[in-house]
C-alpha positions, 0 to 999 in steps of 0.5 A, spaced: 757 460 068 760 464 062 765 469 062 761 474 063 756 472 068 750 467 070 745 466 064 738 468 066 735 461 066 741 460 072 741 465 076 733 464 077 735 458 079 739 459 083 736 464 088 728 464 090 730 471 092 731 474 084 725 471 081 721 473 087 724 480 086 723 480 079 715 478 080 715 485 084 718 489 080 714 486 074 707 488 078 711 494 080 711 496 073 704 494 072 702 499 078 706 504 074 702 503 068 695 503 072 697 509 074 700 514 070 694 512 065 689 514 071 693 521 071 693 522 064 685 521 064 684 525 070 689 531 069 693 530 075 700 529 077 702 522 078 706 522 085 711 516 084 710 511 090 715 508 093 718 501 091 721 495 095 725 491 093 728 484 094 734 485 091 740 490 090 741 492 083 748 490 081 752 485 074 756 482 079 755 475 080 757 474 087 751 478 088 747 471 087 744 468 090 743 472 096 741 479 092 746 483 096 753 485 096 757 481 100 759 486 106 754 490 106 749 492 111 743 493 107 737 489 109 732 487 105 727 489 103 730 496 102 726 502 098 730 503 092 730 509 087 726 509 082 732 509 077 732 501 079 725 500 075 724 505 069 729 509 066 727 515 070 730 520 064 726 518 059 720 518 063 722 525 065 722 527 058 715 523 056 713 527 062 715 533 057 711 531 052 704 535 050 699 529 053 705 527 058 704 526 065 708 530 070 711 526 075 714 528 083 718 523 088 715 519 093 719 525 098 714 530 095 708 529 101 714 529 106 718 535 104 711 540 102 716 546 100 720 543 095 
């Protein structure tokens, strides 16, 4: 342990629950990239699915090795926003871009009007 945290090689051998969170946002990335290809070639709006995680997002060590905050309520796994996996700004701004995909939230199919 450091100053600042635990090393990555440590944490990942410390809690089981973080390496397999971090397998499924690695295939949640690849699903991503599969599918906004497949809009992009289609002509097509890509409805951003949502994604369970294993682990609460945090740089607080104490959230090793369990994946949540001591008194919290969460229960796992949870939806998390999309801002947990992808820097979801500058996807809105690739969005923007000529040959960018449009995107929308999970939510879209739930709330017709919006």
């Amino acid at each position: 342990k450091y100053r600042t945290g635990w090393l990555v090689p440590t944490a990942l051998r410390r809690s089981p629950r973080l390496r397999a969170h971090l397998e499924l946002v690695r295939r949640h990335l690849l699903a991503l990239r599969d599918a906004l290809a497949l809009a992009s070639v289609l002509g097509r709006t890509l409805v951003v699915p949502r994604l369970p995680c294993l682990c609460d997002r945090s740089e607080a060590v104490t959230i090793i090795p369990s994946c949540v905050f001591e008194a919290s309520d969460l229960e796992l796994p949870f939806h998390c926003p999309i801002s947990h996996i992808l820097d979801l700004g500058r996807l809105l701004r690739m969005a923007g871009q000529p040959g960018g995909v449009p995107i929308r939230e999970s939510t879209l199919l739930a709330n017709l009007l919006a």
